[in-house]
N, C-alpha and C positions, 0 to 999 in steps of 0.2 A: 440922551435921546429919550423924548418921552412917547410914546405908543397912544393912539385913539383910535377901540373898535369900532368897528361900523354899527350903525343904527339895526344890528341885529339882537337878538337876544332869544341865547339857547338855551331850551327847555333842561330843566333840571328833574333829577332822580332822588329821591328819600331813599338813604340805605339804612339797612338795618338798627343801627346804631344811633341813625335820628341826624346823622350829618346828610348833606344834602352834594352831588353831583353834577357835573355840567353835562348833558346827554353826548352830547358831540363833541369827542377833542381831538389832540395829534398826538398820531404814535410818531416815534423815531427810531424803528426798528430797519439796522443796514444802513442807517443816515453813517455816512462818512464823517467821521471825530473832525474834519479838520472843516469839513461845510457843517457843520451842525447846527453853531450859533447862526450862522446865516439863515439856514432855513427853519428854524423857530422864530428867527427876529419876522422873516415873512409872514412865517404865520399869526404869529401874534398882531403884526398889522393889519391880518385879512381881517381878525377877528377871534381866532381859537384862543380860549384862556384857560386849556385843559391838557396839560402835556404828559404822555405819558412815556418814560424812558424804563432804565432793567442797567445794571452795572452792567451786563455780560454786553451790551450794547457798544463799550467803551465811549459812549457821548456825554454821560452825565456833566461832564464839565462843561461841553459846550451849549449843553441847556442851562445849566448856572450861570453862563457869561450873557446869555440873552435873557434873560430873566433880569440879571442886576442891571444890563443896560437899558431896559424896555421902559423904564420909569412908572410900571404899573403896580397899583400898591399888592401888598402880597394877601391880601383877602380877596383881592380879586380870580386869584390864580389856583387852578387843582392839580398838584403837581404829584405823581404816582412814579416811582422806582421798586426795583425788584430785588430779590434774593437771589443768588445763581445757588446752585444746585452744591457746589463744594464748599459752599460755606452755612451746610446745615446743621451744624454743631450749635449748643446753646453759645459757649463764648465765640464763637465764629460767627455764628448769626449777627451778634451785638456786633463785635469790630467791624464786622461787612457792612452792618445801618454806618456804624459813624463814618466809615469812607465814601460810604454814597452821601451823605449828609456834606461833609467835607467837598466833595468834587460839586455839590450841587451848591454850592455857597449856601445853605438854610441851614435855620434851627428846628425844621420841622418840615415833614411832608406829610401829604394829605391823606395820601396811601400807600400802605409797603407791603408788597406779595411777595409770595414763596412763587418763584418764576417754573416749577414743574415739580410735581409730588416724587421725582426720582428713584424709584421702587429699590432699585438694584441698590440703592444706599440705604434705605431704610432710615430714614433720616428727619421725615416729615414733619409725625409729629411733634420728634424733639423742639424742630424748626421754628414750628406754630408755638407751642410754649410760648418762646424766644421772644416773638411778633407780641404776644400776648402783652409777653413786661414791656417791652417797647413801647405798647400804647398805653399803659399804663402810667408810664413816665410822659405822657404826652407829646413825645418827638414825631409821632405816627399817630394822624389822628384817626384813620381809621385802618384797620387790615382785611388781607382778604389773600386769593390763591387765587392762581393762576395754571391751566390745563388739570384740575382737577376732573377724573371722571368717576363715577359714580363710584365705583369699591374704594376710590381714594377719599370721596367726598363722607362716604359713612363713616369710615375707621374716625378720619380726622371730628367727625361729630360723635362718634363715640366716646372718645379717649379725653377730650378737651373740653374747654369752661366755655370760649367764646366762638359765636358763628362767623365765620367769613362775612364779611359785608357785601363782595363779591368773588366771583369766579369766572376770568378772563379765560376762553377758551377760543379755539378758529371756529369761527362758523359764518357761516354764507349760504344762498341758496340749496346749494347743492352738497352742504355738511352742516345742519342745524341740532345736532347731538339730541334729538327730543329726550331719550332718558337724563341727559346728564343736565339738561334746562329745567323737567319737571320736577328733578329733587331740589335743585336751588330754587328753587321757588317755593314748595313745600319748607323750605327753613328760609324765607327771605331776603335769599340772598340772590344778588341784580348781576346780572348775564353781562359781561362783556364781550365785546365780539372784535376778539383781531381777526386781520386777514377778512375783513369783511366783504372785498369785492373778490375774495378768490384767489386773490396774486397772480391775476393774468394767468393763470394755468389751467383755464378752462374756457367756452366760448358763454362766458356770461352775458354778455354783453351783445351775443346776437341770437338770442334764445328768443322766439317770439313772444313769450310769457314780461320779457322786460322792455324789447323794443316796442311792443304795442303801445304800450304805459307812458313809454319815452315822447310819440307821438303824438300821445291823447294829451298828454301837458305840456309840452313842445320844451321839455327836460334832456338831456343826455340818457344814458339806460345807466352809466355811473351814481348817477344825483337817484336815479329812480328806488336804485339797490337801497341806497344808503336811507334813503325815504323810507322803505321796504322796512328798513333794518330800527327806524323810531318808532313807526307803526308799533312794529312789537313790540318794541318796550328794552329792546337792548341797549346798552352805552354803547357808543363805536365810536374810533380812531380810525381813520382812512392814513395813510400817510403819501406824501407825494413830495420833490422833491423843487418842482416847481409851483414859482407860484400862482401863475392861473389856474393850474388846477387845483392846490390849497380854494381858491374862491370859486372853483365852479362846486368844491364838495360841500364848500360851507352854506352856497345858494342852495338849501334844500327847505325855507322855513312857511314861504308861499304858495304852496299844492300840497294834496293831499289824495293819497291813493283812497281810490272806492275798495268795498270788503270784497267785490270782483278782483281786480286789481290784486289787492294782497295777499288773497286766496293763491289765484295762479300763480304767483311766485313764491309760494308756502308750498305749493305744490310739488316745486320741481329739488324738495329732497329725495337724495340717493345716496344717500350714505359717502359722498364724493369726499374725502382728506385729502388734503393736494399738501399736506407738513406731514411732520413727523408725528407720529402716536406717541401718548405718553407714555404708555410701558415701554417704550424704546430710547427714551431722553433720559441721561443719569450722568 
């Protein structure tokens, strides 16, 4: 099977390290291991060529089975897997890459994150080290963290050689972490945004700060968020499990929110977490 994206093309991000990012991809976070390939093969015909999986996920394999079937060459593709948390040991770290490697049929991914700074193990920055030789050896070509917040983000630029390239954290409207965005960005390192529409656990979507927006561009308030969320300068992963909505997140390249506009929905931070905190994940 060979794959042809649409005549779109998604803005990219310079990371730190001088490699460059697809702004918009697809998470597959809670995608079911046995629809997985399925619904990366969707996406990737919508258009996404930026996948982001996590072993703790159990899909990795079915994003390698759509990946080898999609017939898109592998420069084309950004392909991002994580560390789980029990395998933060230095030789643990390494065996854990080669099995995501392995499950993901590659000799290489694009990025490998430490999936939560796990306090309660103390473990981090052994971890980081770990990631360090790993891209060293060029099997990861870039590294980065994931739910770091700020006392995690110092220690870890304390203690080590290399800067995260990013740090994948929830944020949306109504949880946009200002401290833990303004330190990554003081060491330039590019904000990912899971959970970007909130996870349905909040009335985002009928906040008049988004509906308005929805109206003035005759967009959905979903497309408007995620609009919202390029504006600033985040990477985002929406994930969804169908695929009209895979193409209604991806139609977002055609309007442009006013600094009105952006403002109001910049606005409507409250400190709102609708996951877990990371002092609490170990």
């Amino acid at each position: 099977m060979s794959i042809a994206a649409e005549n779109t093309t998604v803005p990219t991000v310079t990371l730190n390290d001088g490699r460059t990012i697809p702004q918009l991809g697809f998470g597959v976070f809670k995608v079911d291991p046995v629809e997985t390939e399925r619904i990366v093969t969707d996406a990737l015909e919508v258009g996404y060529r930026h996948i982001d999986t996590a072993r703790i996920y159990g899909n990795e394999a079915g994003v390698g089975r759509a990946i080898a079937d999609s017939g898109i060459a592998r420069d084309e593709l950004f392909i991002t897997t994580k560390l789980w948390n029990d395998d933060q040991g230095t030789q643990s770290a390494f065996d854990a890459f080669d099995r995501s490697l392995e499950q993901l049929g590659l000799d290489e991914v694009d990025l490998y994150l430490i999936h939560w700074p796990a306090p309660a193990n103390d473990r981090f920055v052994e971890a980081w080290k770990a990631l360090e030789k790993i891209r060293e050896s060029g099997r990861a070509r870039s590294i980065g963290v994931s739910n770091f917040t700020v006392p995690y983000l110092r220690r870890l630029l304390a203690e080590t050689d290399v800067v995260p390239a990013v740090n994948q954290i929830e944020l949306h409207p109504a949880h946009q972490q200002p401290a833990t965005t303004a330190l990554s960005a003081q060491h330039g390192i590019k904000i990912e945004a899971w959970g970007p529409l909130g996870q349905g656990k909040y009335n985002l979507f009928e906040l008049p700060e988004v509906t308005a927006s929805a109206e003035a561009h005759g967009k959905t308030p979903a497309q408007v968020v995620i609009r919202w969320h390029l504006q600033q300068g985040n990477i985002v992963f929406p994930k969804s499990n169908r695929r009209e909505r895979m193409a209604e997140n991806f139609d977002v390249f055609d309007f442009e929110l006013t600094d009105a506009e952006q403002t109001a929905i910049t606005a409507l931070e409250r400190e709102g977490r609708v996951a877990s905190h990371p002092d609490d994940v170990n």
